[in-house]
C-alpha positions in Angstrom: -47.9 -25.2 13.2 -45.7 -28.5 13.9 -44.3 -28.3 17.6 -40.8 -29.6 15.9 -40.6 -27.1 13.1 -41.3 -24.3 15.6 -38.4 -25.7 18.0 -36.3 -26.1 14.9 -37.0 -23.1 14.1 -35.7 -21.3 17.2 -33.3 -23.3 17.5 -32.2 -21.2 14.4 -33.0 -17.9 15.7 -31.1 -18.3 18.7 -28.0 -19.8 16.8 -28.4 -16.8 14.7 -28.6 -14.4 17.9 -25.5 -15.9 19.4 -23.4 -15.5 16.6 -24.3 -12.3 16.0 -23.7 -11.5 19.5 -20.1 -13.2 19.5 -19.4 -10.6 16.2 -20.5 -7.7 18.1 -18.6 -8.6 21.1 -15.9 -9.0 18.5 -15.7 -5.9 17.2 -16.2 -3.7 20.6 -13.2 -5.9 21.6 -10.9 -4.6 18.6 -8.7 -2.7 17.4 -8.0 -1.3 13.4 -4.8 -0.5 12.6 -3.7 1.9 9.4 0.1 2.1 9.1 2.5 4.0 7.1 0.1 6.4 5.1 2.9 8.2 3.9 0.9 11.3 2.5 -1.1 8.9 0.2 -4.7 10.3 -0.8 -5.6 8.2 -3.6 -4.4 5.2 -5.8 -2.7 5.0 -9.3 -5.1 4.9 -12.1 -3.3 1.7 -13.4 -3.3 -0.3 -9.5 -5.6 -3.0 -9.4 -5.3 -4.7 -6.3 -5.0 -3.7 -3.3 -6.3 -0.5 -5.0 -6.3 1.7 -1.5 -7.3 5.6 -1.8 -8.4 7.2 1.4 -11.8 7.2 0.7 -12.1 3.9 0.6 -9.9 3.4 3.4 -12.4 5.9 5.3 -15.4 4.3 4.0 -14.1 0.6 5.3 -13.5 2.5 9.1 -16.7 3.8 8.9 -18.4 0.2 8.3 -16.2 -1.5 11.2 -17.2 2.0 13.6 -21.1 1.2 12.5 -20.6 -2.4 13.8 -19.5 -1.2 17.0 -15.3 -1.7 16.5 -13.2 -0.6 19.6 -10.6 2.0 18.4 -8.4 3.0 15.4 -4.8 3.2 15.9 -2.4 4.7 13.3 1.2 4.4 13.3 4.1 5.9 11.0 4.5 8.3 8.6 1.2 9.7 7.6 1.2 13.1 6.4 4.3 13.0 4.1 6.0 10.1 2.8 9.9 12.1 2.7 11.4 14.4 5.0 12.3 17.4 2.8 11.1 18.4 -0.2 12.0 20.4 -3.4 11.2 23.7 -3.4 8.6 23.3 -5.9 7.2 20.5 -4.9 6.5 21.6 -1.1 2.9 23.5 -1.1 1.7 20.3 -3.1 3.0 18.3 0.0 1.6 20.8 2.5 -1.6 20.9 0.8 -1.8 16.8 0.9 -0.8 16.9 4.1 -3.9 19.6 5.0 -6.8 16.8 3.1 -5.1 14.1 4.8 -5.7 15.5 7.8 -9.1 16.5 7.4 -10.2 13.2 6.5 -8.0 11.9 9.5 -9.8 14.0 12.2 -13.1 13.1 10.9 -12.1 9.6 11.4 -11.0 10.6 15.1 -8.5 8.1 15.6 -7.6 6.8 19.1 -3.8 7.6 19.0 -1.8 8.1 15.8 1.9 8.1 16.8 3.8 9.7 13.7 7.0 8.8 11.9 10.3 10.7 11.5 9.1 12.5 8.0 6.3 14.1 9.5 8.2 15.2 12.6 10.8 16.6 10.3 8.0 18.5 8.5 6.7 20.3 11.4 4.4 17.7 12.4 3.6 17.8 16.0 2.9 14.6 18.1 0.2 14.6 20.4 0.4 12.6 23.6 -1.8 9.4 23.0 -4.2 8.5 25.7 -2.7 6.3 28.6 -5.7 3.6 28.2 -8.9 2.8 26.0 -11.5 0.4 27.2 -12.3 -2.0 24.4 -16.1 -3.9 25.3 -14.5 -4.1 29.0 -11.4 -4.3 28.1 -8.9 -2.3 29.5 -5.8 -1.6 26.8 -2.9 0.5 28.1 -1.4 2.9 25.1 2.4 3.7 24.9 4.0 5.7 22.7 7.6 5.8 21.6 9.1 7.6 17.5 11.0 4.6 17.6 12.7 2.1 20.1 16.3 0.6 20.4 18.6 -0.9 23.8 19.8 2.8 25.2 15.4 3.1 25.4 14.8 -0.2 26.5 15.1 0.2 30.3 12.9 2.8 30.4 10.2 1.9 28.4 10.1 -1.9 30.3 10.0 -0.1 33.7 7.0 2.0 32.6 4.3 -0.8 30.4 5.5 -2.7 34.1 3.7 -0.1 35.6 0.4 -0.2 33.6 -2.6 -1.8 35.3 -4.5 -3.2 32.2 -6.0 -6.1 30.8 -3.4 -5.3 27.4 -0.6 -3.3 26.9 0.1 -2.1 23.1 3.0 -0.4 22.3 2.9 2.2 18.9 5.8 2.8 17.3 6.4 5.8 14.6 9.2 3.9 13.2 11.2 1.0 13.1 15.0 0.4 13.7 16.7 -3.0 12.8 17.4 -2.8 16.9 13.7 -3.0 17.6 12.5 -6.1 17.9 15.2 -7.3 20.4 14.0 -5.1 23.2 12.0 -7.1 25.5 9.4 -4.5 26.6 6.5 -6.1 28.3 4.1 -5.1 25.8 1.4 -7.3 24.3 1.8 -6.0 20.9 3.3 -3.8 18.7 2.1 -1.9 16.1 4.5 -0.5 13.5 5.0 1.0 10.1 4.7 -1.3 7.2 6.0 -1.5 4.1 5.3 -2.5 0.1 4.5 -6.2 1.1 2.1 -6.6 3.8 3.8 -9.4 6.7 2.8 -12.2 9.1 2.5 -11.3 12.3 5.1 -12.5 14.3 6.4 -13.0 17.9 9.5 -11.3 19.1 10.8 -10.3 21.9 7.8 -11.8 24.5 5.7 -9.3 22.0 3.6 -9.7 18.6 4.9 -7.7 15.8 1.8 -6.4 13.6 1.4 -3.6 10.6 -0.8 -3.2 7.6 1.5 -2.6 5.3 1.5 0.9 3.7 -0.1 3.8 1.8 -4.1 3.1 3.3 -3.9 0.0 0.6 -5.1 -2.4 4.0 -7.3 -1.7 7.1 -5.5 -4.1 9.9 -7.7 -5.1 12.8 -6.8 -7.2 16.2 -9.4 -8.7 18.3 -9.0 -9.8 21.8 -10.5 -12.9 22.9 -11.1 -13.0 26.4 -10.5 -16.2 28.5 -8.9 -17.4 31.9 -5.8 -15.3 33.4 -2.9 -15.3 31.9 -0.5 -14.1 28.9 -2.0 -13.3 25.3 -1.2 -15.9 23.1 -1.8 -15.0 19.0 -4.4 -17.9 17.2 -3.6 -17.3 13.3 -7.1 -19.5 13.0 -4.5 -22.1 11.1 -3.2 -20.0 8.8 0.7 -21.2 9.6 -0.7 -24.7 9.7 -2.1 -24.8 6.1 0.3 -23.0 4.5 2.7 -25.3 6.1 0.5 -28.4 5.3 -0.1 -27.1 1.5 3.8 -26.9 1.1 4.5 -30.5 2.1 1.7 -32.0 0.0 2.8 -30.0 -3.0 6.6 -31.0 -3.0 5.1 -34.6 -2.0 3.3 -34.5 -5.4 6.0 -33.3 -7.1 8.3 -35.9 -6.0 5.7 -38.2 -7.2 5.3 -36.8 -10.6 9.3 -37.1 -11.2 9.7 -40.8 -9.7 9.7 -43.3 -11.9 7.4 -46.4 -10.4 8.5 -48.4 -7.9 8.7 -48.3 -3.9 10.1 -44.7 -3.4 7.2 -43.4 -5.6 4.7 -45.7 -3.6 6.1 -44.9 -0.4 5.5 -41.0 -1.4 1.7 -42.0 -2.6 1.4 -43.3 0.6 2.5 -40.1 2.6 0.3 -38.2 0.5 -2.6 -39.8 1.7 -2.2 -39.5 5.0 -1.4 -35.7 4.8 -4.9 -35.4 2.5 -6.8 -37.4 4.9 -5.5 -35.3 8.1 -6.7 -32.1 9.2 -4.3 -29.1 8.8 -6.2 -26.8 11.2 -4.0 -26.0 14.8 -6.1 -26.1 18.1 -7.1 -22.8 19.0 -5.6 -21.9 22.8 -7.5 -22.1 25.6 -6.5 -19.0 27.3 -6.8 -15.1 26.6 -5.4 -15.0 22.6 -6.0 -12.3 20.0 -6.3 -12.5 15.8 -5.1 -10.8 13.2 -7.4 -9.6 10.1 -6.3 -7.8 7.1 -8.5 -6.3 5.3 -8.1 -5.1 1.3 -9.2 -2.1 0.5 -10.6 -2.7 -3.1 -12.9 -1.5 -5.8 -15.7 -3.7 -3.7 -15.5 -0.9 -1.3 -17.7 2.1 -2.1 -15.8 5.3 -1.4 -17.3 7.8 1.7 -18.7 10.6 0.0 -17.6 13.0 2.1 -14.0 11.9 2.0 -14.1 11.9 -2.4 -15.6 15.6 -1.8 -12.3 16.1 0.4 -9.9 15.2 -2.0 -11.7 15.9 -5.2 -11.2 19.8 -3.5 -7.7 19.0 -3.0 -7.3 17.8 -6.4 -9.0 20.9 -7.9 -6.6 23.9 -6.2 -3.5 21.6 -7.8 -3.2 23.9 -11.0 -3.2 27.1 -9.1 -0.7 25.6 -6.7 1.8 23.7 -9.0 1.7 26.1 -11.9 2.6 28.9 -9.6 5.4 26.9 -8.1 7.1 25.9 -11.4 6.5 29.0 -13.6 9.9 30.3 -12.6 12.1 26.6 -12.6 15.1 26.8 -14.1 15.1 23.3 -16.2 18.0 21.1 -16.5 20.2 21.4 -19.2 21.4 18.5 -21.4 24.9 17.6 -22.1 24.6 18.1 -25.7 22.4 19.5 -28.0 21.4 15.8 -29.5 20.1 14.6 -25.9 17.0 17.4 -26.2 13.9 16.1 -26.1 11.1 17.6 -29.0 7.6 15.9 -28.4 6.2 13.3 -30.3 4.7 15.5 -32.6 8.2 16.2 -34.5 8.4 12.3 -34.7 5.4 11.8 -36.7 6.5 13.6 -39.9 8.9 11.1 -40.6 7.2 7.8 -38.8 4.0 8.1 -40.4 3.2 4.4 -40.1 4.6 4.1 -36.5 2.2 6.8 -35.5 -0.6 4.8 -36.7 0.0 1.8 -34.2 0.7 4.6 -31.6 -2.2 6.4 -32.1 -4.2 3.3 -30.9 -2.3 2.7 -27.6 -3.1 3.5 -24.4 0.3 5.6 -24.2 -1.5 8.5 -26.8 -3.7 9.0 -24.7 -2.2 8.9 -21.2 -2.6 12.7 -20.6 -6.4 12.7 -21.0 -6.7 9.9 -17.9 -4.9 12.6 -15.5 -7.4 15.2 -17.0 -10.6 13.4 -16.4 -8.6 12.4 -12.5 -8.2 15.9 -11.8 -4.8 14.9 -11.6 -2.7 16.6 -14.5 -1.2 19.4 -12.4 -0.3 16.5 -9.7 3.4 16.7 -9.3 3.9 12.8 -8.2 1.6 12.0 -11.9 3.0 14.2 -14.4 6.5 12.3 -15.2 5.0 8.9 -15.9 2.1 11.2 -18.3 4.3 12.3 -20.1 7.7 13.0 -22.2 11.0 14.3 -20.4 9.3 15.6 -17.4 12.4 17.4 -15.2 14.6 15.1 -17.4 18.5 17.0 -18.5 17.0 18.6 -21.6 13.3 17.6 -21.4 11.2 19.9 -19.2 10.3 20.9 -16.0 7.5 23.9 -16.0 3.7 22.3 -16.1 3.3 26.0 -18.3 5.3 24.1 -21.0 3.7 21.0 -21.3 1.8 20.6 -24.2 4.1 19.9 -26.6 5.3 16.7 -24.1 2.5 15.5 -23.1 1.2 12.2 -23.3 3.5 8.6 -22.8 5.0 9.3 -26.4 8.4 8.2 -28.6 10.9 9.6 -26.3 9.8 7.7 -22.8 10.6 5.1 -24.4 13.4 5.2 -26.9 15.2 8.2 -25.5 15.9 12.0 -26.3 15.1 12.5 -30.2 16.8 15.7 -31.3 20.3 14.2 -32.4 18.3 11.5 -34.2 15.9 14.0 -35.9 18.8 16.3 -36.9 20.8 13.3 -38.4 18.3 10.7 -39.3 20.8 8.6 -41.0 24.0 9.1 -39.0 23.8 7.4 -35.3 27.0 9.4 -34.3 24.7 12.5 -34.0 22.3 10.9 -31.9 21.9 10.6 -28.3 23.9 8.1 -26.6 20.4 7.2 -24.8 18.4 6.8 -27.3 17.8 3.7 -28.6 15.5 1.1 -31.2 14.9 -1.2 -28.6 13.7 -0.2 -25.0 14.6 -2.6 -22.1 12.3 -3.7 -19.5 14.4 -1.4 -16.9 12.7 1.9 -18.9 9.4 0.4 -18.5 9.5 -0.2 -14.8 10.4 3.3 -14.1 6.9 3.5 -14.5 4.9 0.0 -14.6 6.3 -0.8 -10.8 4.5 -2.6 -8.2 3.1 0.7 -6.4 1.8 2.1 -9.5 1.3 -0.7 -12.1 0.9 -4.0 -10.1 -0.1 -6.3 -12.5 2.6 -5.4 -15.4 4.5 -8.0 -17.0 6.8 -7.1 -19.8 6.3 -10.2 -22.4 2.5 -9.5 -21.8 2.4 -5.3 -22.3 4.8 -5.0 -24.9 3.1 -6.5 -28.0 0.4 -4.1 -27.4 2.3 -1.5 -28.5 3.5 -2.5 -31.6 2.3 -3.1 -34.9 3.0 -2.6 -38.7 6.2 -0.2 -38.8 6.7 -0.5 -35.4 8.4 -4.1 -34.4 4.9 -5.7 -35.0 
C-alpha cells in the first residue's frame, strides 16, 4: 500500500479519534436541563413543532445519558401546572402527577428543585446534593423555591462558601426581584416559559431555562481552561444575528433609494459586511455553551415511557367519569342560550352539513378516541360542543349528543335560534353568522395549535351553503 495514503489515512483516524474524544469529554462535562414541566405528559394532537411529550423528552435523556452526559437538573413546576384544582378535576391531576413521576425517577435526575404549584399540592422538596462531579469537574448545587433582596445575604454568604470548580444555583421559581441579587453563582437555572430565551448575564450570573412543558431538552457544557471566572461563548450566535440585521436593513435601504451616492454609499457598506466574518472569538479562559435541543417527531419515543402513559391514559374513564357523574352543570341565563348538539342543526341545514361532514371538526371526537384521550379533562372542551359552558354540559356521561367540534363552537348556543328560526330576538345574544378569530383561538393557540392562521384555516371549512 502507498506509504502517503497510509499516513493520510491515519492522519484521518486520529482526527476522527480526537474529535470524538473532545464530544465525549463534552458531554461528561454537562449538564441537561428540563424546566417548567408543569404536569405535561404528552403533546396536543394538532402541535407540530416543538411537539414535546415525555417520552420523547425521556427518550432524548436517555441518548445524551448513553453518550456519557454529566447530570440532569430540573427546575420549576413539574408535577402540576396550578396550584388548586376543581373538585372534579383533582384525581386526574393526582393521577398525572403519579406517571410523571414514574417516568421522572426512572430518569433519576441529579436535583429537581420544584415550583410553588407543586408545593402547594403536597409536593415535598428533597434536599439536592451539595456537589456533582461532571468529567472532573466539581459543580456545587444550591437550592432556593425562589430568590429576592430580604434572601440575598444569605444565599451570597453560603455559594461563598462552596469549594468547587462551578457553582449553579436552581431556582423553583422566578420573581421580577430575581435577577438583581448578586449571588456568586455561575449560573442559574430557572423556570421557563411559552417562548424559549437567550441566555443572558445578570447579576455577575448566566440566566438559562428551556422553556416549558418537556417541549426542549436544555444542556450546558463546561469548557475547561486557565483559572478564572466562567465566561458564556454563544459560538456567534449574538454576532450573526446581529450581523444578519444590519445587512438586511442595509439592503433594504438599498432597494428604496433611488440611484445616486446615498444608494452607492449603502452598496458599498454592504460589501464590506458580506465580505467580513460575523463569527466572535471564542474566550480563552474557562467558558460554558448553551444547547437547546427540540424535542420533535425525529425523536423516537422510549418505550417504556409510552407504556407509562399509555397506562395512565387508559384508567382516565374510570377516573373522570366517576368524578363528574354527580356535577351540577351550569345554568344558562335564558332558555335561548342552551346548547342542543349538532345533530338538531342538520334537519334544517342540510346543505351546511354536507361541507361539515367533510371537515376535520366532524370528526374531532374520534382523534381523542384513537389517543386514549376522550375522558381527558384538559381535551374534552376543545372536542367538543359546550363543554362546562352556562347551558352546555359538564358530565363526560352526557356527551354524546355534544361531541365532536360541531355548529355551536363556533356560532354560539343554538336553542333560541332553533326555536325561532326566523325571528333573531329569540335567539342567543352569543350566537352569531359570522365567528371571529377570538372564538377560534380559544382553541387554535400557540400551546395547542402552533401553526394556525385564521385566513389560512377558515376556507377549509366552508363550502356550498356555508359561506363558500
Amino acid at each position: 500500500m502507498n506509504v502517503t495514503r497510509v499516513a493520510a489515512l491515519l492522519a484521518v483516524l486520529v482526527s476522527a479519534c480526537k474529535a470524538r474524544k473532545a464530544e465525549d469529554l463534552a458531554e461528561a462535562s454537562s449538564i441537561l436541563v428540563v424546566s417548567a414541566l408543569r404536569g405535561t405528559t404528552e403533546p396536543c394532537g394538532c402541535t407540530s413543532h416543538p411537539l414535546g411529550g415525555l417520552d420523547r423528552l425521556a427518550a432524548k435523556v436517555g441518548m445524551h445519558r448513553a453518550a456519557g452526559a454529566g447530570a440532569l437538573l430540573m427546575v420549576g413546576d413539574t408535577y402540576f401546572e396550578h396550584a388548586t384544582s376543581a373538585d372534579h378535576a383533582r384525581a386526574q391531576d393526582e393521577a398525572r402527577a403519579s406517571v410523571i413521576s414514574d417516568v421522572i425517577e426512572r430518569l433519576g435526575p441529579a436535583a429537581l428543585v420544584l415550583g410553588p404549584a407543586d408545593i402547594a399540592r403536597g409536593r415535598r422538596q428533597e434536599q439536592v446534593p451539595r456537589t456533582i462531579e461532571l468529567g472532573g469537574l466539581t459543580v456545587a448545587l444550591f437550592q432556593r423555591a425562589e430568590l429576592d433582596s430580604k434572601s440575598c445575604g444569605a444565599l451570597r454568604a453560603e455559594i461563598a462558601r462552596a469549594q468547587a470548580d462551578a457553582r449553579v444555583l436552581l431556582l423553583g421559581n422566578e420573581t421580577p426581584s430575581a435577577r438583581v441579587c448578586e449571588s456568586g453563582a455561575d449560573i442559574v437555572l430557572v423556570p421557563g416559559g411559552e417562548e424559549a430565551r437567550v441566555p443572558t448575564v445578570a447579576a455577575g450570573a448566566l440566566w438559562i431555562d428551556a422553556a416549558d412543558r418537556g417541549r426542549y431538552l436544555g444542556q450546558v457544557v463546561f469548557h475547561m481552561g486557565p483559572p478564572g471566572p466562567w465566561t458564556f461563548y454563544d459560538e456567534g450566535k449574538s454576532a450573526r444575528v446581529t450581523h444578519d440585521a444590519k445587512r438586511e436593513r442595509l439592503r433594504r435601504e438599498i432597494e428604496a433609494l433611488d440611484d445616486g451616492p446615498a444608494k452607492e454609499a449603502r452598496r458599498a457598506k454592504l460589501a464590506v459586511l458580506e465580505a467580513a466574518s460575523s463569527t466572535s472569538e471564542k474566550p480563552s479562559g474557562r467558558y460554558v455553551t448553551w444547547k437547546l435541543e427540540a424535542i420533535d417527531r425525529d425523536v423516537e419515543p422510549a418505550g417504556w415511557a409510552t407504556d407509562a402513559l399509555q397506562g395512565f391514559n387508559q384508567s382516565l374513564c374510570d377516573i373522570t367519569r366517576a368524578a363528574t357523574r354527580e356535577r351540577t352543570c351550569e345554568r344558562a341565563s335564558s332558555v335561548a342560550d342552551h346548547f342542543i348538539g349538532t345533530g338538531v342543526c342538520q334537519g334544517c341545514h342540510v346543505e351546511e352539513m354536507e361541507v361539515y361532514r367533510k371537515s376535520a371538526h366532524a370528526h374531532a371526537w374520534a382523534t381523542l378516541e384513537r389517543a386514549s384521550k376522550s375522558c381527558d379533562l384538559t381535551c374534552v372542551g376543545c372536542h367538543s360542543v359546550g363543554w362546562e359552558r352556562p347551558g352546555g354540559y359538564c358530565r363526560l356521561d352526557d356527551v354524546e349528543r355534544f361531541a365532536n367540534v360541531g355548529c355551536e363552537s363556533c356560532h354560539g348556543p343554538g336553542r333560541g335560534h332553533a326555536m325561532n328560526p326566523t325571528d333573531r330576538t329569540g335567539w342567543s345574544a352569543s350566537f352569531v353568522r359570522d365567528p371571529a378569530v377570538t372564538t377560534c383561538v380559544t382553541c387554535h393557540n400557540p400551546q395547542h395549535s402552533d401553526t394556525f392562521d385564521f385566513a389560512t384555516y377558515r376556507p377549509r371549512i366552508l363550502g356550498p351553503g356555508h359561506g363558500g
